[in-house]
N, C-alpha and C positions, 0 to 999 in steps of 0.2 A: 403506710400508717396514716397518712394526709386522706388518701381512699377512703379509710374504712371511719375515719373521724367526720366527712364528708356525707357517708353514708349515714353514719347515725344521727348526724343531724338533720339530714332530709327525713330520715322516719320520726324525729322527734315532733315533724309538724303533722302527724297523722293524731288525732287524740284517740290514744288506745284505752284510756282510762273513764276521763272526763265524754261521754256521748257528745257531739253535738246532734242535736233533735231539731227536722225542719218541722213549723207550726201546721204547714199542710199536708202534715203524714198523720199525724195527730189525731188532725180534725176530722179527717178522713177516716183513721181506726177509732176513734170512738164513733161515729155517726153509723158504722159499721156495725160495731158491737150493740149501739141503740135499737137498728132495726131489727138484728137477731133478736134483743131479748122484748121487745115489741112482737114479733113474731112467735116465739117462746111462750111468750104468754095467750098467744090467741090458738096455739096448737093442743096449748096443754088444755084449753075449756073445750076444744073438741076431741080432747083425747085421745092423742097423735102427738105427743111431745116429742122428741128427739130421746133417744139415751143418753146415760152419762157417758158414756163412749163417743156418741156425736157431739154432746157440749163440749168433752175436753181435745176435740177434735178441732171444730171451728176457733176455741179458743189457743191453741195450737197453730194454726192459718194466722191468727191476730199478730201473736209474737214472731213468728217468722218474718209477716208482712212490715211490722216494725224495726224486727233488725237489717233488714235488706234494705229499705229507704231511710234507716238512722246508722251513726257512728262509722265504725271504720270502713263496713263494706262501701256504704254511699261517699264517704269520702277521698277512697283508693278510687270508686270507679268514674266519681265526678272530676275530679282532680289530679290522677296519677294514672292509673295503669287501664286499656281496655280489656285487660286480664277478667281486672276484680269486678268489671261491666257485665261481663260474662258470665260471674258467678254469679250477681246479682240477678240476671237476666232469668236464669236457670230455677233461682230461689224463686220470683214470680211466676212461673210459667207451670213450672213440675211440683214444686212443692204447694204453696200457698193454697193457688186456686184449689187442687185435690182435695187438701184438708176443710176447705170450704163449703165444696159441696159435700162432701163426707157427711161432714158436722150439721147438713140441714134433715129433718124431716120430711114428708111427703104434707104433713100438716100443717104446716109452716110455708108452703109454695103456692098447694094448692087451690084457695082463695081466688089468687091473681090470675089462674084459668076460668074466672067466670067471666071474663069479655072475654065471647065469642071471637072478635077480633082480635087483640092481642092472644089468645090462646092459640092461633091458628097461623099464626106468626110466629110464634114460640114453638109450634110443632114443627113449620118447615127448616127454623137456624140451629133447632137440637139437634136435628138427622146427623150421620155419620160426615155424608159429602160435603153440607155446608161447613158445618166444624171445622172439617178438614179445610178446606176452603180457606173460609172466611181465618183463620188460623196463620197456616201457613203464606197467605201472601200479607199478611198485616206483620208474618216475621220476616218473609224476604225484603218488603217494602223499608221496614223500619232501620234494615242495614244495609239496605244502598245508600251509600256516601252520601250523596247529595242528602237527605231527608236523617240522617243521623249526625252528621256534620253542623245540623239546620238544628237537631236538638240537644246537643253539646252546646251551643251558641246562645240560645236562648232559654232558661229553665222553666218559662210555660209550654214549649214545645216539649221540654223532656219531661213534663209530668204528663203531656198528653201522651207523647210513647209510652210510659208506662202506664197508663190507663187502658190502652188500648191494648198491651200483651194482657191485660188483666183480664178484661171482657173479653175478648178473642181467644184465652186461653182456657175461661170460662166453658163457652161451644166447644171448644175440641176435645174436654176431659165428661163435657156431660156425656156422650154415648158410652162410657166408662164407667160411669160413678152415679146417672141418675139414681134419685131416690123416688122419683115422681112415677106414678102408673101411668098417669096421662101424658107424660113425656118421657119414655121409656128408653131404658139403654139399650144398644145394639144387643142382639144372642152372643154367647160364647163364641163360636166360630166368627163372626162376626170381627167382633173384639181383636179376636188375633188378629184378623186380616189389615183391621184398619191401624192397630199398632204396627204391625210391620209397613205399613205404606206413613205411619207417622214420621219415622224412623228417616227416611230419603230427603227431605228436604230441608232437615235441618243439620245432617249428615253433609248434605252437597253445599251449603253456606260454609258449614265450618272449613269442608275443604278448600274452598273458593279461598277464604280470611288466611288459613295455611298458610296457602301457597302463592300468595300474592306476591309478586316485585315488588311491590312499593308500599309504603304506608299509607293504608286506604282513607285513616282518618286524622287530618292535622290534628285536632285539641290534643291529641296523644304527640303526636311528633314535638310539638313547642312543650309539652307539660315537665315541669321538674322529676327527673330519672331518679325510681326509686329500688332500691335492692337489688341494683344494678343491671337492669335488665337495659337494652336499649329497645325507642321505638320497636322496630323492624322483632327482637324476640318478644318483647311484649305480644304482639300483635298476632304471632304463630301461637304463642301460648293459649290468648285468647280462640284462634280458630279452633286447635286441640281438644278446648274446654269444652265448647261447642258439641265439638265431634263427637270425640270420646265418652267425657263423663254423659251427655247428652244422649247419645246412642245406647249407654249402659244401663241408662234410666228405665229407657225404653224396652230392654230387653228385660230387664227386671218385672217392667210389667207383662210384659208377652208371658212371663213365665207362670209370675200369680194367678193371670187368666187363666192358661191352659190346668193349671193344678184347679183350679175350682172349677172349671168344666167339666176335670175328671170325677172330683169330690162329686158334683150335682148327680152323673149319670153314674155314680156309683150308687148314692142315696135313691135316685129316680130307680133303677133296677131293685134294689131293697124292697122300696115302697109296694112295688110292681108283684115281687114275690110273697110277698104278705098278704096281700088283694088276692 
């Protein structure tokens, strides 16, 4: 009985009701929203708006992106479990960013290719490989102990982690989701290839977090035990999260692909016997 009266008052310090809202998620989703409809508006006088399909898309990205850095998720994952770190981590990476680029036009980007320069920069970090890249070691980086440890500790280091899954998850869903001609998404085949090698290195972290002896990150070891998990399951949960729902994502998209590259060369044959 002492347990479970125990328990409910450790959950009762999560505010499930009441949000708490940090001012630099805020300031950050609105300045976000600013640019979009700044850009909105200069697509739409060249006549290249977005659909209302893309606006309730990106606006879609906005709220996700607000609840993953406000209320219970950021305060289970800042404070309590590196479960709910994981889900959050997940919520930035897989959700957000997609719906983001989704949500933009081709008229709305393509402006910021008239320096030569930055355009020619922007063509070599969209390709498949940097993505991929640049991607996956800003994720293996950011959860080796030392440098997550480093951003548990200090909360300007953890907004720069997640700034950087943001942008780095930015390049690896563009070969995906471009909307831009001028910066083109990989072909169908393609697509599959580079999702299934997406698939391996954040598959091989979670098993790594699994199966770890030890608790890889003290703020979790010292943090108040909640819903009874200890460290040490906490901490498997979290590799799982990782793995699994992470892996499932992935496979979710292999699948969408492959169904629309049938769809295209079904339409492309059509087209072909009409001609």
């Amino acid at each position: 009985m002492l347990s479970v009266v125990a328990l409910l008052h450790t959950t009762d310090r999560i505010e499930w009701i009441r949000w708490t809202v940090h001012p630099s998620t805020v300031i950050g989703i609105i300045a976000l929203g600013a640019w979009y409809g700044w850009r909105l508006h200069v697509a739409e006088r060249a006549g290249e708006a977005p659909t209302a399909t893309q606006r309730l898309a990106f606006a879609s990205g906005l709220v996700v992106l607000f609840g993953a850095l406000n209320g219970p998720i950021h305060d289970l994952s800042d404070s309590y479990l590196f479960s709910a770190h994981m889900v959050q981590h997940l919520l930035l990476t897989m959700i957000v960013t997609p719906l983001l680029i989704v949500g933009m036009s081709s008229g709305m980007l393509r402006p910021v290719l008239g320096r030569p320069a930055l355009a020619a920069l922007l063509g070599r970090i969209t390709g498949g490989a940097a993505g991929f890249a640049i991607f996956n070691v800003t994720l293996i980086a950011w959860h080796l102990p030392p440098l997550y440890n480093l951003a548990m500790a200090d909360h300007r280091v953890h907004i720069v982690q997640h700034l950087c899954f943001l942008a780095s998850s930015v390049l690896m869903w563009w070969p995906l989701a471009s909307r831009v001609p001028e910066l083109p998404a990989l072909s169908r085949p393609l697509q599959m290839l580079y999702v299934c090698l997406l698939m391996i290195p954040m598959s091989v972290i979670g098993m790594i977090i699994t199966y770890a002896d030890e608790v890889l990150y003290p703020a979790y070891e010292s943090a108040p035990r909640i819903w009874g998990f200890s460290p040490q399951q906490d901490q498997i949960i979290g590799g799982l999260i990782m793995w699994i729902p992470g892996s499932l994502l992935y496979i979710a998209l292999l699948t969408a692909v492959f169904f629309k590259w049938a769809k295209e060369a079904e339409e492309a044959e059509e087209s072909a016997g009409v001609a």
